[in-house]
C-alpha positions in Angstrom: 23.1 56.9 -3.8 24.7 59.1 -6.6 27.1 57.0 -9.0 30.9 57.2 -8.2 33.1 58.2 -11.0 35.6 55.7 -11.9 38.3 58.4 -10.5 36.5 57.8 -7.5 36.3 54.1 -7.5 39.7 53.9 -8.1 40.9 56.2 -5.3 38.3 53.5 -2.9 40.0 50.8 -4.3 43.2 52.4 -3.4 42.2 52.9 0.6 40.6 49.3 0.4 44.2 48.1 -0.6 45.8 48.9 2.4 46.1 46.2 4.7 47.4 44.1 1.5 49.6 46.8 1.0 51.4 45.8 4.2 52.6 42.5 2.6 54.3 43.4 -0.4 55.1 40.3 -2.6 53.0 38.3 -0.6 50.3 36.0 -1.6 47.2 37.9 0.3 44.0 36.0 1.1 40.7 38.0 2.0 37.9 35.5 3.7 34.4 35.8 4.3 31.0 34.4 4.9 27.5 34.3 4.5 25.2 33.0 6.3 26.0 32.5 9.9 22.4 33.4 11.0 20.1 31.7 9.0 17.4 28.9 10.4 18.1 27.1 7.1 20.6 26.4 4.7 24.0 26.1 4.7 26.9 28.6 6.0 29.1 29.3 3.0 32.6 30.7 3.3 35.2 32.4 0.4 38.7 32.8 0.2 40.4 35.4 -2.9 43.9 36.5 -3.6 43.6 39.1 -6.0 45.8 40.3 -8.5 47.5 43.6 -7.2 48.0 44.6 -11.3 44.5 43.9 -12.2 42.0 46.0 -10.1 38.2 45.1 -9.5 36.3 48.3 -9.1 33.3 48.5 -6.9 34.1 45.5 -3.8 32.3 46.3 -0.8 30.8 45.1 2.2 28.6 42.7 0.1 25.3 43.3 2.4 26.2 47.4 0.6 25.7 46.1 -2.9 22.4 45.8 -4.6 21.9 42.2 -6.1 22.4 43.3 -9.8 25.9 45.0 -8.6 26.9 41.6 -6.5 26.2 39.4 -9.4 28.4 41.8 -11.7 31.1 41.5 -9.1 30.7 37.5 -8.8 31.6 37.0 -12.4 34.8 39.7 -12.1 36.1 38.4 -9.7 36.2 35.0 -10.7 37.3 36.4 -13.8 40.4 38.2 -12.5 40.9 37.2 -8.9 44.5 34.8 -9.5 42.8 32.4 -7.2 39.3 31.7 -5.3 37.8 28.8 -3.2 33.9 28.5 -1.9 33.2 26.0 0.8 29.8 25.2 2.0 28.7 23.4 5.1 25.3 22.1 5.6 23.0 22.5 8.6 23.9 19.1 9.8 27.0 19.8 10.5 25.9 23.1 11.8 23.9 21.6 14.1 26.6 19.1 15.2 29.4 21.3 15.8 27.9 24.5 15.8 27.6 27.5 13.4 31.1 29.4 14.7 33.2 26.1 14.6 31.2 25.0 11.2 32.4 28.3 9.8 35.7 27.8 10.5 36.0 24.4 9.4 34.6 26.1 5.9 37.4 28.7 6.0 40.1 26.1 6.7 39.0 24.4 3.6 39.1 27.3 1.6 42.9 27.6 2.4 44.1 23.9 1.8 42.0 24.5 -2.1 43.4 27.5 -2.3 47.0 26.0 -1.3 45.8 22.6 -3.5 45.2 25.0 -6.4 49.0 26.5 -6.2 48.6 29.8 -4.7 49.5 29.0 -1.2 48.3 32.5 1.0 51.2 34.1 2.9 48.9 35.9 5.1 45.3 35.6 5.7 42.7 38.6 6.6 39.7 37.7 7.8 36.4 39.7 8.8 36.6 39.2 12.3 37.1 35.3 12.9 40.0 34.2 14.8 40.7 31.5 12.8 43.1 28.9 14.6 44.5 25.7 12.8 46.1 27.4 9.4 49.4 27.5 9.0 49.8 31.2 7.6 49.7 34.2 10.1 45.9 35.7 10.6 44.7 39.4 10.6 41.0 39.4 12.0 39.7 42.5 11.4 36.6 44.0 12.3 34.0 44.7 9.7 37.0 43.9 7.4 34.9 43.4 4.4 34.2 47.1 4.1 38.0 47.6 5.0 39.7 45.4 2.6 39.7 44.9 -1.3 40.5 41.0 -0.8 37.8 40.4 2.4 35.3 42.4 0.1 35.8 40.1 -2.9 35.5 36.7 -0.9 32.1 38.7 1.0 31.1 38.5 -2.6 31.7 35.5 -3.6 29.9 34.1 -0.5 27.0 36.0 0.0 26.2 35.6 -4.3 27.1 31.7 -3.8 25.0 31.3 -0.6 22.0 33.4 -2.6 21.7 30.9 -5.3 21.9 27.6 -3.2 19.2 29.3 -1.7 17.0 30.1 -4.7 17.6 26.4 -5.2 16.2 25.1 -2.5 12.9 26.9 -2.8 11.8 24.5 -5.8 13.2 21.7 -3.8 11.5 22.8 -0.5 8.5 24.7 -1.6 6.4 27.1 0.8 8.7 28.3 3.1 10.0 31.2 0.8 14.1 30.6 0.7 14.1 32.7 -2.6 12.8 35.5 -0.7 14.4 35.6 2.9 17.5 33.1 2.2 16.4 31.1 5.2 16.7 34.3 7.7 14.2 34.3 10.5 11.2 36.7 8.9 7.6 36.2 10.5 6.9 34.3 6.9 9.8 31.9 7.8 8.5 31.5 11.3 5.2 31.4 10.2 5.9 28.4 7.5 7.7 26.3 9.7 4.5 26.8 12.7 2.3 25.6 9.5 4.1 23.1 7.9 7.1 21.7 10.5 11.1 21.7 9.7 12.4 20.4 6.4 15.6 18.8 6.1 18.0 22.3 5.7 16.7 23.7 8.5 19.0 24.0 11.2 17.7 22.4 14.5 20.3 24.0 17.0 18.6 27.3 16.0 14.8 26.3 16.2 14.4 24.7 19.3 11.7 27.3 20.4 9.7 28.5 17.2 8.6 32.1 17.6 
């Protein structure tokens, strides 16, 4: 993929501003997730309001970025965002309430830290939840972290977040390759857990028949 000039980054940062554009002088929220479909580990969700004056070039659908780009963007936006939260919830739970309801109650969290942290968000836009119990009105969009500058940054934050729990948990769960598939269901994964059972991040609900 050819490199974009920064006139041309700009001009995508632009169109990616457009739904926060429909809230002037409002506090604008982006959340995201990673990790809904994992067999291991937990679901991790992000919430950024970003600073309209100070622009992060490059956001994007996370799963668009290369690694190297992602962890560039990580640091940014924590660098510049005016305010960010990153929830995680473990397979436990997961397994108790199930991933959809877990993810929510991830996202609902993000809000009250973000709200703890004194930027309360005027208007939340998600990437396609429907997320019910916030206060604040809710725009789900669909594949909204390709759509929006503020959904993009907290796909970021997530995904990068979720990444490194999971590199963690290789050393701590060794043989089952976490650093490698981030607890996705590869035919490695699969074959692991045939070989050497369940360990305690995986998530039951999703492994009642092993492939």
């Amino acid at each position: 993929m050819a490199k974009l000039t920064i006139e041309q980054l700009e001009e995508k940062y632009r169109l990616l501003s457009e739904y926060e554009s429909k809230y002037p002088g409002k506090l604008v929220a982006g959340i995201d997730e990673a990790g809904r479909g994992p067999l291991a580990g937990p679901v991790v969700a992000a919430a950024c309001i970003l600073d309209p004056a100070v622009p992060i070039l490059g956001l994007d659908d996370s799963k668009k970025l290369t690694e190297k780009k992602r962890e560039a963007l990580f640091v940014e936006i924590q660098e510049k965002a005016l305010a960010y939260a990153v929830v995680r919830v473990e397979a436990d739970r997961i397994d108790t309430v199930n991933i959809l309801n877990a993810t929510k109650e991830a996202m609902r969290e993000c809000v009250s830290r973000l709200s703890a942290s004194g930027f309360t968000p005027d208007v939340l836009l998600i990437d396609a939840v429907k997320l019910e119990g916030v206060s604040m009105p809710v725009e789900a969009i669909i594949k909204g972290d390709a759509k929006s500058n503020s959904i993009a940054a907290a796909s970021v934050l997530a995904k990068v977040t979720r990444d490194h729990i999971m590199v963690d948990y290789d050393s701590e769960f060794p043989g089952y390759g976490f650093a490698k598939h981030k607890g996705y269901g590869t035919k490695d994964h699969y074959a692991a857990i045939r070989e050497q059972g369940m360990c305690p991040i995986h998530r039951r609900s999703f492994l009642k028949v092993i492939h």
